[in-house]
Every structure is written in structure tokens, then in C-alpha cells.
N, C-alpha and C positions, 0 to 999 in steps of 0.2 A: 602881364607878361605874355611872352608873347614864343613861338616855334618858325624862323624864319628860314625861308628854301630860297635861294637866292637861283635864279633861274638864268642867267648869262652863260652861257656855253652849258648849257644841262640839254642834250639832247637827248631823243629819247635810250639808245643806251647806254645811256650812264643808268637807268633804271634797271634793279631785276626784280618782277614780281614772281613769291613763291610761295606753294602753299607748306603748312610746317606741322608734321601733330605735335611737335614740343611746344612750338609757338601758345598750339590751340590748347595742350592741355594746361599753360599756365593760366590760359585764360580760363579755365573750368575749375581750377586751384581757386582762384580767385574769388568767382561765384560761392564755393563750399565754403568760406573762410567769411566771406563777408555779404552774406543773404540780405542782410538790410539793402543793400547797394543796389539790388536784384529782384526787387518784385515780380520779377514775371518769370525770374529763375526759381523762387522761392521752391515750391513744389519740388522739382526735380530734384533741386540740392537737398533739402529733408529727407527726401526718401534716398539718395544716395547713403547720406549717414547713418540711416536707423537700419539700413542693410549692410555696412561695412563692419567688415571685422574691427575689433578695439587697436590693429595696429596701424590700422589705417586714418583712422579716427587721430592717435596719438600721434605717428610723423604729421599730420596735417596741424595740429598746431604747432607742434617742433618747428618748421620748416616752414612754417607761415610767412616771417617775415620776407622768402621771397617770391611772394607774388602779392602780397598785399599794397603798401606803400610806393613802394621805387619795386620795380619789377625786374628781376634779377638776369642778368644778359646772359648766364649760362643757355635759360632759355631759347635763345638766337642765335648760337656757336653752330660753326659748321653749316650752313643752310648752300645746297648746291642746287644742280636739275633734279637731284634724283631725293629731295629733301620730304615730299610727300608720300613716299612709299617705305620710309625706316619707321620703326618703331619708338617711343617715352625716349630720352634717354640717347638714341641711336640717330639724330636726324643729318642724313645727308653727311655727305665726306668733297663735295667739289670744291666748297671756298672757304677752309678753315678746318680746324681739328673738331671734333666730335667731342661734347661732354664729356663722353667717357676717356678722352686721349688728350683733354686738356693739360696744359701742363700746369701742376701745381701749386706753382707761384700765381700766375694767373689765375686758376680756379681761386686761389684765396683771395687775391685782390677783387675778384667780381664779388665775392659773396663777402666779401664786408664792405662795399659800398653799399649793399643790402642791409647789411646788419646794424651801419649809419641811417641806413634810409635818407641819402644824397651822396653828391659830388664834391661839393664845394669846400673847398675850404680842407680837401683830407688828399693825404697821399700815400696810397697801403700797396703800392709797387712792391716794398720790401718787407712787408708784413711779418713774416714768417722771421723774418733776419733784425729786425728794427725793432728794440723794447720801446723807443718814442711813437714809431706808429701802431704796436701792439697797444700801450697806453690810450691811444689816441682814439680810437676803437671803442675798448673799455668803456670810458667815459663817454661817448656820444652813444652806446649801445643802451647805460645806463640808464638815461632820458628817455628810453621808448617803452612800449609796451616791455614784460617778460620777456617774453619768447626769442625778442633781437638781443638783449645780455646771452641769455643762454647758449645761444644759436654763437654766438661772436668767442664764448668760451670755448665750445667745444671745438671752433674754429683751429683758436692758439692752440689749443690743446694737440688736436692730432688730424691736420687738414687732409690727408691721406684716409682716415679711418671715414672725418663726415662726405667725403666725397662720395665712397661708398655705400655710405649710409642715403645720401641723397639719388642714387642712383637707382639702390634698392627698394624706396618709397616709390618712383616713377617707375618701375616695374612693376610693383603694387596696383599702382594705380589703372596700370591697363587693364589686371585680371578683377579688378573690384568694378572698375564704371570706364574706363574709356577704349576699348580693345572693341565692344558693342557700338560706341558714341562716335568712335571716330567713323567708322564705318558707313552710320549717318552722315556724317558733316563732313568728308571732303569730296563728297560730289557738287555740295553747296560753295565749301570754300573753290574748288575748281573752278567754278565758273563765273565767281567774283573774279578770282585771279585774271581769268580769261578777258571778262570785259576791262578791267585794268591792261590789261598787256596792249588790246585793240586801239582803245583810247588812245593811250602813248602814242603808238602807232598814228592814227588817222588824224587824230587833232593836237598832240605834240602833251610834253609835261605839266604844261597849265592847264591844260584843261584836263589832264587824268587828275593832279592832285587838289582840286577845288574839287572836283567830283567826289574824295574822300571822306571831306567834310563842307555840305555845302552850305550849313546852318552856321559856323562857325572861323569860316576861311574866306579869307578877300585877297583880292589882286591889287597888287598896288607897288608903286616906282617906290622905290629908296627916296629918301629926303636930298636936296642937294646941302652943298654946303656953306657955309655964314657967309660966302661969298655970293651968293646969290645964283650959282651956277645952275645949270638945267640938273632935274632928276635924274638920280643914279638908276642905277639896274632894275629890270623888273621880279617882283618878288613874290610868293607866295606864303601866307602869313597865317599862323592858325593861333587861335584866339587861347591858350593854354595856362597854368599855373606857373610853370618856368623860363627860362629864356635860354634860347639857343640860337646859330644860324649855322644852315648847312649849305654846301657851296657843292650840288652834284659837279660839275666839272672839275673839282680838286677831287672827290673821292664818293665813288659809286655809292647809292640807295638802295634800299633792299624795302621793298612796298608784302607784307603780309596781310592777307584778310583774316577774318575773324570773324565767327558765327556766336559763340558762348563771352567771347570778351565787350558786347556793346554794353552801353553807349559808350565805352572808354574808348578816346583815340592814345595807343601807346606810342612817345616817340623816345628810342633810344640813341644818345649822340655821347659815347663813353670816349674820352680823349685814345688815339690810335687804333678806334674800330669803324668799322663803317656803320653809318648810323641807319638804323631801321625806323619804318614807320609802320605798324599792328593798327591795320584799319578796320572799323567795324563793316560787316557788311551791308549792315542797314545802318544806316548812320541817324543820329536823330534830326528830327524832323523841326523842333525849336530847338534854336541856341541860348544861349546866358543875354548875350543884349537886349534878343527881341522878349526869350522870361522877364528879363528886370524889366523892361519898357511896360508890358503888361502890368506887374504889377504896380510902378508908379502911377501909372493912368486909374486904377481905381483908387488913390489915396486922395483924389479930387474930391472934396462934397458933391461939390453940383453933378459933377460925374455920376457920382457914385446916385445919387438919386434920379437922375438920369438913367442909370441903369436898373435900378430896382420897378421904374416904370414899364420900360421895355420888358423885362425878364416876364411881366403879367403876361403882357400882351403887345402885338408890334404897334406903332404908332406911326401918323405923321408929324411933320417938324412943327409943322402948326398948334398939331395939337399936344407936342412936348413942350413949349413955347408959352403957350396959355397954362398951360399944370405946373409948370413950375418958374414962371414969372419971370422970364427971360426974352429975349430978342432971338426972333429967327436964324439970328446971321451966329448970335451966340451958341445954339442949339447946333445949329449945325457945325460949329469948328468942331463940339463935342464929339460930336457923331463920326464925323468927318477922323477924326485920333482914334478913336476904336475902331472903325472898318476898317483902318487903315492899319492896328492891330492883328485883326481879324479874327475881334470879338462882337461883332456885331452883325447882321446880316441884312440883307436888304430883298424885299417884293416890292414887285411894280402892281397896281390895280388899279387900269387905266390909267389917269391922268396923275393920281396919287402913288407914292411911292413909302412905305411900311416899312420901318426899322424896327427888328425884333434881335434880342441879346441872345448872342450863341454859349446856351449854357455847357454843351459841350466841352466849347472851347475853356469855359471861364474856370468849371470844374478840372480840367487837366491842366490849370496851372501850378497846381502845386507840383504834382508830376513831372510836370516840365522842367520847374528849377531846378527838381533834384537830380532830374535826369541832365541838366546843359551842366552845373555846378559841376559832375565827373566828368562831362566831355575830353 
């Protein structure tokens, strides 16, 4: 599946990059809730909770389902210039209402395509007024974890009351851990924003958004058609779990970085909003093709003994050749698909040239996967 940006008349403003604490704190919701995802957050998020008061603890699973799964677009409301200097809760008033001035109907339709965890296939426009989309709810809440029934009840029950309640917990949350954190991170997010705006700027939309994700994103023409015609438009494509196309010259972008939310790239495209893209600021370094390419190439025998030679000590081809009863020209395709990995690594000594296995490399595959599999 695929996130396609279809770039024909997208100049660059049709972009606006901003920075957001709402944005960033769903991304630190998200770390607390799901530590596994997060090894390098691990730390931080344990000692946030063993310091948090019990009501902070209990809205965070209450209200988990929105930032876990499908990341809840209340997060994204409102985001204007002045989006980086509001408070949880308060972000920005230039291009939309404010969480807290949502209207209603709206706030409940976002937060039960959360409490579905997707899109597809539901329509809770009239939520509140509809016993078949109220039904319809119910039962896709039922299938998920706890916490999304719960959260989808209290919904029906009194969407006025959980709004508050949800507003309440993000004010919580600044006086428990993010009021100190953001403090930290929007000088960082600042200046990711900055280099994104520049980009735009100096070398146009393809090339700022391949710069988002560049493990993961390729440039490439639309397919023509059974006609055999020439290629359609040019596009930019991100390798993802679902499918979407955004056409910035029908309706503006909104590019957010993110310091606490890697390796996730978030893309939100909710029918009649403008769709956002929550980019990490470090973005990872392996994608999912080149993780899986890695590990098919060690599920080769000869490979794979191939490598446990090298991993001793580096060799020449000759003498991987003669050890394992092979043809030079065979020895080196092998070699040749692992550098070209790059799992393997190469010294010149003089006239002979030593292949030695980058155990670095070999050792952070498992890393990798987990980290490209979120991308």
C-alpha cells in the first residue's frame, strides 16, 4: 500500500510547514502507551509513569485509543502561524477551530474513527443523531482492544462531558511531563520546520518531500494508460500500510515534524480536511525493502557460510573460493549482493583486496525491521 502526493500544479505554496505541541504531544502519548515500539524512548517513558500521579496513569489508558492505532485528528485542528507558541489542548486559531471550539458533531465523528481504528467503510458524520451509525461503532469498537468499546460508550453517552474530560487529561499532561519537554523540543522541531520551508523554497516539493522520508519514498510518473499512452504525472510515493492520493493543488498540505514521534511517518488524509503529513525529524536510516532484501540474502546456504567465513576474519575471493569449493566468479556475485547490501565491507592490501562481514551492520537488522515495519 502505498501514500501517493501527486505533484502537478503542487507548488511550493500550497505547503505549510508548522511546528505544533499538540501534534508533538500525541506523539509522546504514543511513546507512554506503547514502550515496546520505542526502545530508545523506553527510559524516559518508565520514569514518566513511576512519577505520574494515578490520574494521569488512568486517562492514559482511558484515551489511549487515540494515539495508538489511527492517530486521532483532533490532534491537528486548528494549526495556524501562531500554532507553536499555544499550549496541550490550545494549538493555534489561523486555519480552523481549536480543540477546545470544535464543534461537537465533528469532535465526535473524529474521535470515533479512533475508537474504529480506520476509515473505511464507516460514516459517523451523524453520530450523535444516527442509532445505525451509533450501532455501527459498537460493534467495530468491540473487536479492538478494551479501552476503544469504552472510550466509543462514553462517546454516545455524553460527547460533551468526554470532550472535557479529554481536554482535562491534556492539561494534565503539560503539568506532569510536557510543559518541561516541550520546552526542550521546539527549538529542535524549529529548525526541522526551518530546513523544510527552505527546501520548498530552493528546490521545489520533490525534493522537500523525499527529504522526509528518504529510506522509504521514491519519485516516480503515474502509469499511462492500456492505451499505451506516455506517463501521467509526477509523483511522490511513500512506501506505507494504507493507500491514499493527495493532489496539493486541489487542497493545501500541512508538513509537521516531530522529535518524540520517530520512526513513525504520520499521514493524515480524513475526507473534507486538509491532509497532514507528522514527519520524523530523524527519519530512519533502513527502509522495509532494503530490511527484507537483508534478510533474504542470508537465507542462502552458500551465503550464509560465506559469511560465517568472513565474520572470522576478512578474506580474499580466492581464498573464499578454495574454502568453500566454489568458482571465483560464483564467490564474487556473493559478495558482490552483500556489499551492495552493505553487509560486507571491503580493504584494499596492495594488490589484494579483503572482504570482511560488517557485524554491525548484521547485528542491527533485527532493529531495522522493527524500526522500517512502523515507518
Amino acid at each position: 500500500m502505498t501514500v501517493v502526493i501527486v505533484l502537478e500544479g503542487a507548488v511550493p505554496g500550497r505547503f505549510t510547514v508548522a511546528v505544533s505541541p499538540l501534534a508533538e504531544l500525541a506523539a509522546c502519548l504514543h511513546v507512554l502507551t506503547e514502550r515496546e515500539h520505542h526502545a530508545d524512548r523506553a527510559p524516559w517513558a518508565e520514569e514518566v509513569i513511576r512519577t505520574a500521579p494515578p490520574a494521569f496513569v488512568t486517562g492514559l489508558r482511558r484515551f489511549s485509543p487515540l494515539w495508538t492505532a489511527l492517530r486521532w485528528r483532533g490532534f491537528y485542528t486548528g494549526l495556524g502561524s501562531d500554532a507553536g507558541h499555544q499550549g496541550p489542548g490550545r494549538d493555534g486559531a489561523g486555519r480552523g477551530p481549536t480543540l477546545a471550539r470544535l464543534p461537537l458533531d465533528q469532535f465526535a465523528q473524529l474521535t470515533a474513527y479512533s475508537c474504529a481504528s480506520g476509515y473505511r467503510g464507516y460514516a459517523f458524520d451523524r453520530l450523535l443523531h444516527d442509532p445505525t451509525q451509533a450501532a455501527a461503532l459498537r460493534h467495530a469498537a468491540s473487536g479492538l482492544p478494551a479501552p476503544h468499546l469504552a472510550l466509543a460508550e462514553d462517546l454516545l453517552r455524553g460527547p460533551g462531558a468526554l470532550r472535557a474530560d479529554v481536554l482535562g487529561f491534556l492539561d494534565l499532561c503539560r503539568h506532569v511531563f510536557f510543559g518541561a519537554l516541550w520546552a526542550e523540543t521546539e527549538p529542535v522541531l524549529t529548525g526541522a520546520a526551518h530546513r523544510v520551508r527552505q527546501r520548498l523554497a530552493d528546490d521545489g516539493p520533490a525534493a522537500a518531500l523525499m527529504s522526509l522520508s528518504p529510506c522509504s519514498a521514491q519519485l516516480a510518473h503515474a502509469p499511462g494508460d492500456m492505451a499505451g499512452t506516455a506517463a501521467g504525472p509526477l509523483r511522490v510515493v511513500f512506501d506505507k500500510v494504507h493507500h491514499a492520493v493527495i493532489t496539493p493543488a486541489r487542497t493545501p498540505v500541512l508538513l509537521i515534524p516531530t522529535l518524540y514521534g520517530a520512526p513513525h511517518l504520520v499521514v493524515k488524509n480524513e475526507p473534507g480536511l486538509p491532509p497532514v503529513l507528522h514527519f520524523p525529524v530523524h527519519s530512519p536510516v533502513v527502509g522495509v525493502t532494503l530490511a527484507r532484501s537483508r534478510m533474504l540474502a542470508l537465507t542462502d546456504p552458500r551465503r550464509v557460510r560465506l559469511c560465517r567465513l568472513i565474520a572470522r576474519q576478512s578474506m580474499t575471493t580466492a581464498d573464499l573460493a578454495h574454502r568453500l569449493a566454489m568458482t571465483r566468479p560464483q564467490v564474487s556475485r556473493h559478495l558482490r549482493t552483500l556489499r551492495d547490501l552493505g553487509l560486507v565491507r571491503t580493504e584494499r592490501h596492495g594488490r589484494y583486496v579483503h572482504y570482511g562481514l560488517d557485524l554491525t551492520a548484521v547485528a542491527r537488522i533485527g532493529q531495522d525491521v522493527a524500526t522500517a515495519l512502523q515507518y
